[in-house]
N, C-alpha and C positions, 0 to 999 in steps of 0.2 A: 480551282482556286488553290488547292494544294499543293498540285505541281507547281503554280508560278511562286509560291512560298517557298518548295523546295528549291524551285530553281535558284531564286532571289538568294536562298542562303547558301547554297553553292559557290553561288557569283562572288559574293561579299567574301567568303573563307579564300577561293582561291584569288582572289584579290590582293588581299590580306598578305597570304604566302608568296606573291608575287612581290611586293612591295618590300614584305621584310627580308626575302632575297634579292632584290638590288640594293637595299640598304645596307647589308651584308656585305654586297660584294665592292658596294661605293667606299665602304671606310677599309675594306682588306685594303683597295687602291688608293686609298689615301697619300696622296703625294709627301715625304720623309722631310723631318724639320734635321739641316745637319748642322753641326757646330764643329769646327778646325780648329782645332785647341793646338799648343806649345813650340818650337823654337823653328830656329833658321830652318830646321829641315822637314819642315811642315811651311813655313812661309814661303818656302821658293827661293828661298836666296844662292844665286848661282845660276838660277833658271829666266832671268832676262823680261822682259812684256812688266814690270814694278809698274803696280798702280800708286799711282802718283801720291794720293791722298794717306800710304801707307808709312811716308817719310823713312826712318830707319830701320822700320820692322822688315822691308822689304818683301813684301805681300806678292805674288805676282802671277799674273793670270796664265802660265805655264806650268805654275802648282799641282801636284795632285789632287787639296781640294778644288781649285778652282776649277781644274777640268772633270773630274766626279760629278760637280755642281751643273757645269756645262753638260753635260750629257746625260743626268737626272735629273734634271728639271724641280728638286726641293722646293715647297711650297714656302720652305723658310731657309736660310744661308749666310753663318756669321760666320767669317774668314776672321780669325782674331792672332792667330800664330803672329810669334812675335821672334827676328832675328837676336838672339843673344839673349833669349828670354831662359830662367831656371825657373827651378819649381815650385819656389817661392813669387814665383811674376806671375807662372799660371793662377796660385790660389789667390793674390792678391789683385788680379785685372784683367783675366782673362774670361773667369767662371760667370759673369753676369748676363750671357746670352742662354744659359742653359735654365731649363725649366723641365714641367713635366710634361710636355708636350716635345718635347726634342726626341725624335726617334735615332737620331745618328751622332756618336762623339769619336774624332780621332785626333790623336795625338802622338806627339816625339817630344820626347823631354825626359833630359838625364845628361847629355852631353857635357854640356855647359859647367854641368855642378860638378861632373868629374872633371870638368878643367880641361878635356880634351881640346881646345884649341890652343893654349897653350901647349899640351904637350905635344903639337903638333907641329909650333912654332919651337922650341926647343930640339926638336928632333931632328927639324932642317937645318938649324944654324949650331949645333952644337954637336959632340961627340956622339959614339955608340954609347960611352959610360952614360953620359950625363942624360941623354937619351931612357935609357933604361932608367936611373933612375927619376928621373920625373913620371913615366909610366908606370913603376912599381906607387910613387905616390898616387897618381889615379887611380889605382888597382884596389890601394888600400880605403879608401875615399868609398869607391863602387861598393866596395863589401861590407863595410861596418856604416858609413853615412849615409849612403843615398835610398837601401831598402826605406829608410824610416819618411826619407823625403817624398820617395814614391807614394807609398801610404797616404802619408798625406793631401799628397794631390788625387787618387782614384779614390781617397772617399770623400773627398767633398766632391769630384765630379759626381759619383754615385747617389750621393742624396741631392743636387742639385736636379740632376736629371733620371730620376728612378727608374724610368719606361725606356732610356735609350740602350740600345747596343754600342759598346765604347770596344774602337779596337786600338789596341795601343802598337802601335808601328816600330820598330826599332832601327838600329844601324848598319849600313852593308860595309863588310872590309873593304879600305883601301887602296889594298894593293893586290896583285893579283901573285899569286903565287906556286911554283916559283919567279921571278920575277926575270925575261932574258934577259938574256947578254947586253941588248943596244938599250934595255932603261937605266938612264943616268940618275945620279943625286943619291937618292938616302939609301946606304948597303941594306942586303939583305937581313943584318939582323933587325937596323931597325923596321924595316917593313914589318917583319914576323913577328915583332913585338907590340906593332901600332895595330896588327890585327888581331893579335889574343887579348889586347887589352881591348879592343872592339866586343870581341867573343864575350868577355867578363862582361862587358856595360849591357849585351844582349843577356846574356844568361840571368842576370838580377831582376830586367824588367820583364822579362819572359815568365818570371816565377811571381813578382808581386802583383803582377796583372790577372795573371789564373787565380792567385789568391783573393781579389776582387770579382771574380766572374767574367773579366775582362779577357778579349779575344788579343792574342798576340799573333801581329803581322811580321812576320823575320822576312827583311826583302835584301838578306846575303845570298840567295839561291837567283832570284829576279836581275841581283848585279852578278851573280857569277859568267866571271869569262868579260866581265864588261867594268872591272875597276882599273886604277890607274898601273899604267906601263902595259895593258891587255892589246893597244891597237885601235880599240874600238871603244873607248872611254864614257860613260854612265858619269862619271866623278870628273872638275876640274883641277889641274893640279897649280903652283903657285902660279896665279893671273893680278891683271889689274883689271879693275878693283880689286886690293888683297881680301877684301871682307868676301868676296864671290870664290875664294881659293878653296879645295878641299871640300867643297858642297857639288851636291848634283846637281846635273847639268837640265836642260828643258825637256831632253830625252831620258836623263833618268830618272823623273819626276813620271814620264810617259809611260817607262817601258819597266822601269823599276819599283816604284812605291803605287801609282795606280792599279797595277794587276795585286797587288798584294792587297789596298783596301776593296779591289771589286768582290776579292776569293771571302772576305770577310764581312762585309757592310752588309 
């Protein structure tokens, strides 16, 4: 009678230990809640497959998140990035998918607010001077305005979503450099000037991100050898649609910003 007493409470313990170790190991595997937070270069835009129902945001299933999402299987997935969106779009219409339950936040946002696509569009149709100077105004924009704008958008992600890991993605140069002989259109100064002012808009979000606990993705190494005038182009250069010009292409969505949020997520 004793022994089947022992035995009984044997049974029951290792039961017990059995049980709370696959329950253990069921929530470690717990499939990831992700949320694609901020602009064109998180929406896809330039990268072609635009789901329909995305209208101007141009959303598109060639995305980085949307192929992450495709290939991790997230038990949750709000694609919310928004084409031409700043960082007053994210806090105001973006944030209402995250909770405490969102294990994943990525985002790009900062562009916009320094104006880079204007000074984008200046730089093609105007001079070296005029060129630089609209870039020195981005420049100045990036270093006194947009830290504060930052801020604001990674701490309301941060208390929205307490439990997630937020990696915040940044910008790759556009031009590859030095640039040869046979790339036509914008001189070499302006090229070297549209990518240190890239360098500055990386360098701001790189540091207000860390100063959040947030993971900075720099995917200038992912397009290196792969931006415009390279041959092998990551980046479109001016196309029709204009809105698709100067955004990456479905392969550097693939080969460039994917590997950077897989090294991080």
């Amino acid at each position: 009678m004793r022994l089947r007493r022992s035995l009984s409470a044997v049974f029951v313990l290792v039961s017990a230990l059995v049980v709370g170790l696959l329950g253990a190991g069921t929530a470690q595997a717990a499939a990831p809640v992700y949320v694609a937070l901020g602009d064109s270069y998180s929406s896809g835009n330039g990268a072609g497959s635009y789901i329909s129902s995305s209208g101007d945001c141009h959303r598109s299933n060639n995305a980085f998140p949307a192929r992450w999402a495709a290939a991790n299987s997230p038990s949750g997935f709000a694609f919310v990035a928004c084409s031409g969106a700043v960082t007053t779009d994210v806090l105001n219409n973006q944030l209402g998918s995250l909770n405490s339950s969102t294990t994943l936040v990525s985002i790009t946002i900062g562009g916009n607010d320094a104006g880079f696509a204007d000074a984008m569009t200046t730089c093609v149709t105007g001079s070296d001077s005029t060129c630089l100077s609209r870039l020195n105004t981005s420049r100045t924009y990036i270093n006194n305005t947009l830290p504060g704008r930052l801020d604001a958008v990674y701490s309301a992600v941060r208390s929205r979503a307490p439990n997630a890991r937020v990696v915040v993605l940044g910008y790759p140069h556009m031009y590859i450099e030095p640039s040869p002989w046979y790339c036509l259109g914008l001189s070499n100064t302006k090229r070297e000037a549209i990518n240190d002012t890239s360098d500055a808009l990386n360098s701001v979000i790189s540091a207000r991100a860390a100063a959040h606990g947030f993971r900075f993705g720099d995917v200038r190494p992912t397009f290196n050898d792969h931006e415009l005038c390279s041959g092998d182009d990551y980046l479109h250069d001016v196309r029709i649609p204009v809105w698709e010009s100067y955004h990456p292409t479905s392969v550097g969505h693939a080969n460039g910003y994917l590997p950077v949020l897989n090294a991080n997520d």
